[in-house]
N, C-alpha and C positions, 0 to 999 in steps of 0.2 A: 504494500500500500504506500503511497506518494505521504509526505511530510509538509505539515504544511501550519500555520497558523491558524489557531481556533478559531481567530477573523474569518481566516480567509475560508475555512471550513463552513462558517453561516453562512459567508455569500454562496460558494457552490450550490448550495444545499437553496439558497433562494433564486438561483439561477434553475435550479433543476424542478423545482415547484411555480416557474411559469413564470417569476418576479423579474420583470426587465425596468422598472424606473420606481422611483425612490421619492419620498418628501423629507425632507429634515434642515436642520440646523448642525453643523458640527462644532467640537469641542474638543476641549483638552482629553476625558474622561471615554471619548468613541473615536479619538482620534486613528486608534490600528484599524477599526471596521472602516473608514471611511478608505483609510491607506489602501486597504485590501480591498476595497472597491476601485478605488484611481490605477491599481495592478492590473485586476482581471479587464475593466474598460467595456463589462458586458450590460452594465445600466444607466441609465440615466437621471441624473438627480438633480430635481428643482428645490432650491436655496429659498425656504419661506424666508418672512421677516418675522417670525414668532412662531415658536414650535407648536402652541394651539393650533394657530394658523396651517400649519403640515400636520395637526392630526386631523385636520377637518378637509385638507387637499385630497388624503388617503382616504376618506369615507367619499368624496366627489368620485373618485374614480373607481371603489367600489361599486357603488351603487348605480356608474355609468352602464356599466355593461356584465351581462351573466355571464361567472368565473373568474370575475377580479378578483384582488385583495389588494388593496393596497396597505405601503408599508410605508412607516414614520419614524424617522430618526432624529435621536437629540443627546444632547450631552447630559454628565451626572443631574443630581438634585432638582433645580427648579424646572429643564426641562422634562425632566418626567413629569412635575406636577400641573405642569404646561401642559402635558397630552390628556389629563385625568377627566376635563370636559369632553375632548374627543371620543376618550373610551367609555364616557356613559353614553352618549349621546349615540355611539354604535352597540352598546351591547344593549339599550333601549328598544333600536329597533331592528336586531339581530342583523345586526354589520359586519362583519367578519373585514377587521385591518388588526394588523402586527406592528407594536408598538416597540421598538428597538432603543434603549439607553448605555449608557456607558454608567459605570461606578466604581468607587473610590476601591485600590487594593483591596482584597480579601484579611492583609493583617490589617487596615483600616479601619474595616466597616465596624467596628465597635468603638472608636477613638473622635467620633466627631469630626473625621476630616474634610476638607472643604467641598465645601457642595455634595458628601454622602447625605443622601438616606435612604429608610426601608422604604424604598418605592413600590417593591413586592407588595407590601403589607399595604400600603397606601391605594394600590390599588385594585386589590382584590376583590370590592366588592362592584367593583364598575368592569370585569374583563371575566371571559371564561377561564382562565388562567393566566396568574402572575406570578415568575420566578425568579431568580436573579440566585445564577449559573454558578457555582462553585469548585466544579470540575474542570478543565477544561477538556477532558475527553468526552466530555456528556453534552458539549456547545451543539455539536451537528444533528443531533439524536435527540432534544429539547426544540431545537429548530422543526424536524421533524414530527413532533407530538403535537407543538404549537398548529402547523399547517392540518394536520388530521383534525385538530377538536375546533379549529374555526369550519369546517367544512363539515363536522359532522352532527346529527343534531340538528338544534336551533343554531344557526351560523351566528357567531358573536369572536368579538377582540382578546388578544392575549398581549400579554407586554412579557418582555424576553429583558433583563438585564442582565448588562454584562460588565463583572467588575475589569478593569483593566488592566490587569497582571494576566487572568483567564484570557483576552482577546491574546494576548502577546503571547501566549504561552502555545509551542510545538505541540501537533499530537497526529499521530496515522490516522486518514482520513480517507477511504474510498470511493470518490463520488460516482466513479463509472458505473459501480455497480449501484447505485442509490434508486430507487425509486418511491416514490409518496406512497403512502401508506393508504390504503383501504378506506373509503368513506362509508360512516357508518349512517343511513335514515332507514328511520322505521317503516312500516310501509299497512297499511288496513288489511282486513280479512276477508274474505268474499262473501262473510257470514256480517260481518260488520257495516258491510256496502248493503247489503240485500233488507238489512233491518231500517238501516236510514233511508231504502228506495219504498220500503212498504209504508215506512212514517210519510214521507214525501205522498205518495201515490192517494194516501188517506185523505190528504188534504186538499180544501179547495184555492189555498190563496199563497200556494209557495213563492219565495224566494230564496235565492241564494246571495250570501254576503260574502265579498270576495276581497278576502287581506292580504297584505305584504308578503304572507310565506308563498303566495304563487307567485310574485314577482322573485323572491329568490328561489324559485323553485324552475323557475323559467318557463310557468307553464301555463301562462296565460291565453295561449290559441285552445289549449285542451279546458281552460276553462268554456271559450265562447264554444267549440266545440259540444259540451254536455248540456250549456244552455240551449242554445238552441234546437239540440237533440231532443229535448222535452219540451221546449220552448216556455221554459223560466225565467223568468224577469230578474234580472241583478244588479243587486248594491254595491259599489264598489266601495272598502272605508277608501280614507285620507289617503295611507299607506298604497293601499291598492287601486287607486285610481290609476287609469290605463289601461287595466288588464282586461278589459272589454271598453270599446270606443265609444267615446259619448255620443257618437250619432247614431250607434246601433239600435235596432229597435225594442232590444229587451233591455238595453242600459237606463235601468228606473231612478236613474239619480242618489248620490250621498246622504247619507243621515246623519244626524249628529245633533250637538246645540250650537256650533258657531259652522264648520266649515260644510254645509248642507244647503240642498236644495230644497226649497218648500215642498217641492213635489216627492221627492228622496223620502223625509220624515211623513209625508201623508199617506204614499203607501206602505212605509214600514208599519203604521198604525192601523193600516186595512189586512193587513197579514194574517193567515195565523196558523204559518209553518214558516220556518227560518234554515236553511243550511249554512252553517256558519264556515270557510273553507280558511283555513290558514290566518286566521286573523284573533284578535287578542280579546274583543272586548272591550275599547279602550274608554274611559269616562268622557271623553268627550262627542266618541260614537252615539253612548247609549243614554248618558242621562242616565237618571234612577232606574237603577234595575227593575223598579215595579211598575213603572208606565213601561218600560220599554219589550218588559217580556207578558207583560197581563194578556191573555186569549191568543196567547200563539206559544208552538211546540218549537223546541231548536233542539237541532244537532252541533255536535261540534269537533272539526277536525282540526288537529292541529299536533306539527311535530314533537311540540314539548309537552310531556306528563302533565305537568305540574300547572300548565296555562287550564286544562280542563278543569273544570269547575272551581278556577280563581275569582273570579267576580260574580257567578251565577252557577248553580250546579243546569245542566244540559237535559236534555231528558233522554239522550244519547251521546257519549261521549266516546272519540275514534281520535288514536295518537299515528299520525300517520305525518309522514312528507307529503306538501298537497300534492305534487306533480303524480305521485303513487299512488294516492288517492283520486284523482281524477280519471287517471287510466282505468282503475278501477270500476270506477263509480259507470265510465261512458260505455264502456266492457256489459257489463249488467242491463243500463240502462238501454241498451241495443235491442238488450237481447227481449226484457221487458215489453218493449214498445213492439217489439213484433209481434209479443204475443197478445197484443192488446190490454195491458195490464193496468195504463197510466188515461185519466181525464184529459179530457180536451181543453186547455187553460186558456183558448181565446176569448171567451169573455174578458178571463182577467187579466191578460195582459192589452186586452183593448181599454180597460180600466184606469192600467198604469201608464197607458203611450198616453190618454188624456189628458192625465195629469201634471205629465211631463211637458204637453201642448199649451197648458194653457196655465200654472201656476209658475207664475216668474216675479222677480221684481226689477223694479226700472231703473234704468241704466242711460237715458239717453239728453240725462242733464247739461247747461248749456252755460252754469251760472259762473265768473269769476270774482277769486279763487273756485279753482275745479272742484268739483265731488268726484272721490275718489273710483266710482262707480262706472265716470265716463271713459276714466282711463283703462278700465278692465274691457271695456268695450271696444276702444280703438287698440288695445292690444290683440282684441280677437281677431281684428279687422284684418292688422299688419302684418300676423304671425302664422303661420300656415299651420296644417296638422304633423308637419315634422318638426316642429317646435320642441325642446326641450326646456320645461321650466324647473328653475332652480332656488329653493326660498325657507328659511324658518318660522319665524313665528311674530304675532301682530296682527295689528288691524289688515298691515299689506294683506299677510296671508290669508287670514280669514275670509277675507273680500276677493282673493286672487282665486279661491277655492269655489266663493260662491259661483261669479259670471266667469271666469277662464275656462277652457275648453281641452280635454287632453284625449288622444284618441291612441297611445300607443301604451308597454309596460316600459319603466325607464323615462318615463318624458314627463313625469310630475316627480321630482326628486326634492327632499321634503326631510326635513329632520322632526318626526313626529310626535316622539313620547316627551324628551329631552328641552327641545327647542332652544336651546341656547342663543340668543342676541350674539352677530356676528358670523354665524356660519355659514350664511349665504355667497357672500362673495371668494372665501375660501374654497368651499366645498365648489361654485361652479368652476372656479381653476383647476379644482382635482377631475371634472368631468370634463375640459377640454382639455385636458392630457387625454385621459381614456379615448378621448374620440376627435380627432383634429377639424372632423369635415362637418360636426352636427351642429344643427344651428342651436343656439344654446339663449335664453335668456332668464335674468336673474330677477327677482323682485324683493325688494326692501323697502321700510321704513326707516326714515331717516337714524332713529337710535341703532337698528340692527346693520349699517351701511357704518356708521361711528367708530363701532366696535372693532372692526378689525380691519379698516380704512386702510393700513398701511402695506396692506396685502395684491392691494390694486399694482403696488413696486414689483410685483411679483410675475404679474400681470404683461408688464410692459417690457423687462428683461428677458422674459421667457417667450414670448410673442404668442401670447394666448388670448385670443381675439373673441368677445362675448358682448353682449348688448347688457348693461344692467341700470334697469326700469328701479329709479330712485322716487318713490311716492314720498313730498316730505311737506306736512306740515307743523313740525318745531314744534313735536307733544310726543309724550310716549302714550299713544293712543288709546293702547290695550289695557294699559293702567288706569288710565284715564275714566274709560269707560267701566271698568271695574269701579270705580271710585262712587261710583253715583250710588253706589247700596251706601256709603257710609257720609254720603253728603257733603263730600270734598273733591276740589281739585290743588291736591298741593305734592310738592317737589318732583310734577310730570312735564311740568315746562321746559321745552329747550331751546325758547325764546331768547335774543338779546338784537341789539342795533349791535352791527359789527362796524367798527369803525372803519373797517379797510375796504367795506363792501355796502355801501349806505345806498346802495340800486335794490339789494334783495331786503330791505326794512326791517320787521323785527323776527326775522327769519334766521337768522342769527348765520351758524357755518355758511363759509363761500363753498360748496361742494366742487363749483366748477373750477374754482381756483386750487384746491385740494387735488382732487381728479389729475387737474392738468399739470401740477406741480411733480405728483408722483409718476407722471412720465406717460399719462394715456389722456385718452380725448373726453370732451363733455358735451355738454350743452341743456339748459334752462327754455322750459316752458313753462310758460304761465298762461295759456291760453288756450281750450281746448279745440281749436278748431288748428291749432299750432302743429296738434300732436302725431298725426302724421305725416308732415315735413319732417321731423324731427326725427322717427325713428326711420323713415329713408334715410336722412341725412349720417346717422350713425353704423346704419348697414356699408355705406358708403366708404365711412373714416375706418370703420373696423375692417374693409376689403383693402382698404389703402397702407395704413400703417400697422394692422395686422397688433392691434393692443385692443384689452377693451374700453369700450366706450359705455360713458354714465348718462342717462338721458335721466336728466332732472325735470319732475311734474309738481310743482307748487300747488298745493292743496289749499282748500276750506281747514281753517286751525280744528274745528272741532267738527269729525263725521260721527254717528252712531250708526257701527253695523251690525246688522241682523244677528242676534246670540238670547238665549235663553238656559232657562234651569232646567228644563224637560223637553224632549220632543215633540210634545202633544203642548207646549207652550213657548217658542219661539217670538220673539218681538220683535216687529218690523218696526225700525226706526222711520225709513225711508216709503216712497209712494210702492204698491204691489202692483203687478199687473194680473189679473184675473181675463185670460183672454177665452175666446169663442171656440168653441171647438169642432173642427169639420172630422166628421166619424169617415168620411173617405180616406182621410189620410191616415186610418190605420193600417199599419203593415204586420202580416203575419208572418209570423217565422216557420 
């Protein structure tokens, strides 16, 4: 066997598990790992400005595409505690990135030496595994273990530290013969498809809820597939939006109390059979478990144990990988329908396309300062259905959720459970790495755009080229409107007169001057009839100088968007449209 550095032994081992480009920050403490990467020359590595910033690049570019991982490197102490937002934020909504540190000596780490600590310990309870390597004949073979248990299971994050005597430290390493370890998913029973196809069959007003684990399961055509095979009307959560196209005729719209469609929550409440596929349950899906599950039966698949009857017990509960279970389920359900076994669900899904026809609310305000509603509008206009939107959390999002359009899996990329302020503009740098040709746009709120601002440098060095739709009206919005149960509006301001900028008034940050400072291009509307000049205008500069561009929308200070405590009590702040409905234009599947 070849001789070689325990560094250099991780890289092999990440070369041989598929890893060709890297996020991080180097340091005194991962200096060998970096070396032994500048040796082999076999990846390539984009230099964040803040190690957060490259754990949130490596979930961009997981989540871009089925069978990433991305990997985030940083030197001892603070940057691992730099990464500990990234690694909830992915093991939240089953993320699978490898989180790489350096650390102090081995005779160190009990001595307080500079910038040591247990980062293991620290981050255990945010990663499927956290270790920090004491061997160094064990570095390639922990590599190894790491890649198997993000991949097997509920996919989620491990963090690998490595103190710096172990990277430096010789050991025989065989890579030729190495290959990835076995992935382990569970998979249904045919006895366990057959009991959820007789519940379903029983019922007159099925749906299916289609979560996140089919987008990592990559099995979203075998969702539309089963739908349509029975021709079942589907919810997609937050997470899973995509995974059947919002113009399909059975895509019955999102539920929830903020990121929903009116019509999404009104047939969830006409229901009263649920297949619940890969998805969590999440509080902001379901609102009170007691309105949300009252005169309707659910099933529930889902790869993790222990998700089954975490927030509701099921009245059928199935631990399955969805894609295995879908196979399944369409396997049966084939075989069923021949035999005449299943009702004819056209009524109700004539029910549900109505609803979908004609419960909306309006978008086509005209007034200055914009309502943020007009810009979700002419973002549908300007954006095609290869659009890839990228965004965390806020008024943006909730409102980008309500009227935004996504018709593919992968093209609503979303940090769902976690949300972290900031991740937006990272994360879509980690997705135009994964994909250099997809057209990619970002949506923020002025606070979540703040956060990690300097990351745009990143942007412009790297020539990663993205449109990112800045909605700012100088409030933390979500706060803001949380505030009203307690009959305040205070320290959500992020108003001021800026002296250096006294054109944009009490609007405070020059964004455009930021923007263009860090090396990429801008530009401010204030006018909604503006806002399509505007994002040609930036499709243009991002074809030209190849950075991204920030298209600033100056808002109304204060919007209230549509959010409630239940799904059966949602409040519209703004005008509804209640439209007419022509029964010709139902489509049957």
């Amino acid at each position: 066997m070849a001789r070689m550095t325990a560094a250099e032994a991780a890289v092999r081992v990440l070369e041989r598990e598929g890893i060709d480009v890297c996020f991080g920050v180097p340091g005194a403490a991962i200096n060998p790992f970096y070396a032994a990467m500048q040796r082999r020359g076999t990846m390539r590595h984009v230099l964040a400005r803040h190690v957060e910033g490259a754990s949130h690049m490596a979930e961009g570019y997981t989540r871009a595409n089925a069978g990433n991982i991305g990997v985030c490197i940083g030197t001892s102490g603070p940057a691992g505690t730099d990464m500990i937002t990234g690694l909830y934020s992915a093991i939240a909504d089953s993320i699978p990135i490898l989180c790489i540190t350096g650390q102090a000596p081995r005779a160190r780490l009990h001595k307080e030496d500079f910038q040591a600590i247990n980062i293991a310990d620290i981050a255990k309870p945010v990663a499927k595994w956290a270790v920090t390597v004491l061997e160094p004949a064990q570095v390639p073979y922990v590599f190894q273990q790491a890649f198997h248990l993000m991949r097997s299971g509920r996919p989620g994050p491990v963090l690998i530290d490595l103190p710096i005597d172990v990277q430096m430290a010789e050991i025989e390493f065989d890579d030729e013969t190495y290959e990835p370890l076995a992935v382990y998913k569970p998979a249904a029973t045919r006895a366990q498809v057959e009991k959820a196809l007789a519940m379903f069959a029983a019922s007159e007003r099925p749906l299916v809820v289609a979560g996140g684990g089919i987008v990592n399961a990559d099995a979203s055509d075998k969702l539309v597939e089963f739908a349509e095979l029975l021709g079942v009307p589907v919810i997609p959560t937050l997470m899973g939006w995509g995974t059947i196209p919002d113009d399909h005729p059975l895509m019955a719209g999102m539920v929830g109390l903020q990121t929903a469609h009116r019509y999404g929550n009104a047939t969830m409440l006409k229901s009263d059979f649920v297949l619940g596929i890969g998805n969590r349950w999440a509080n902001r899906h379901t609102g009170s478990v007691e309105v949300y599950t009252k005169g309707r039966k659910f099933v529930h698949v889902d790869i993790e144990p222990t998700q089954i009857g975490r927030v509701f017990m099921p009245d059928l509960g199935i631990v399955s990988d969805a894609g295995a279970a879908l196979d399944l389920f369409i396997e049966v359900a084939r075989e069923w329908k021949a035999e005449g076994r299943f009702k004819d669900l056209g009524g109700w899904v004539k029910d549900c396309q109505g609803r979908k026809r004609s419960m909306h609310r309006r978008s086509d305000f005209d007034q200055v300062p914009m309502k943020p509603q007009r810009v979700y509008q002419e973002m549908n206009s300007a954006f095609g259905q290869d659009t890839t939107y990228v965004t965390t959390i806020g008024l943006s999002q909730i409102a980008g959720a309500q009227f935004l359009h996504v018709y593919k899996p992968r093209h609503w990329i979303n940090c769902g459970q976690a949300g972290p302020l900031g991740w937006t503009l990272p994360a879509a740098l980690g997705v135009r790495v994964a994909d250099p040709k997809r057209r990619i746009v970002a949506l923020s709120g002025d606070y979540d755009f703040q956060f990690m601002i300097e990351e745009l440098a990143v942007g412009a060095q790297h020539k990663l080229p993205y449109i990112h739709v800045l909605v700012n009206n100088a409030y933390l919005g979500l706060i803001r409107q949380a505030q009203r149960a307690f009959q305040m509006d205070f320290q959500v301001q992020l108003s001021f007169e800026n002296i250096n900028a006294p054109e944009i008034g009490v609007y405070g940050v020059d964004h455009v001057a930021v923007a263009e400072g860090l090396g990429c291009k801008a530009i401010r509307v204030t006018e909604p009839d503006r806002i399509q000049e505007a994002f040609t205008q930036a499709q243009a500069w991002m074809d030209q100088y190849q950075v991204p561009v920030v298209v600033e929308l100056v808002l109304e200070r204060v919007t209230n968007i549509s959010m409630g405590a239940d799904i059966d009590s949602v409040t519209e702040f703004e005008e509804t449209l209640d439209l007419p409905v022509d029964e010709s234009e139902t489509v049957l599947v």
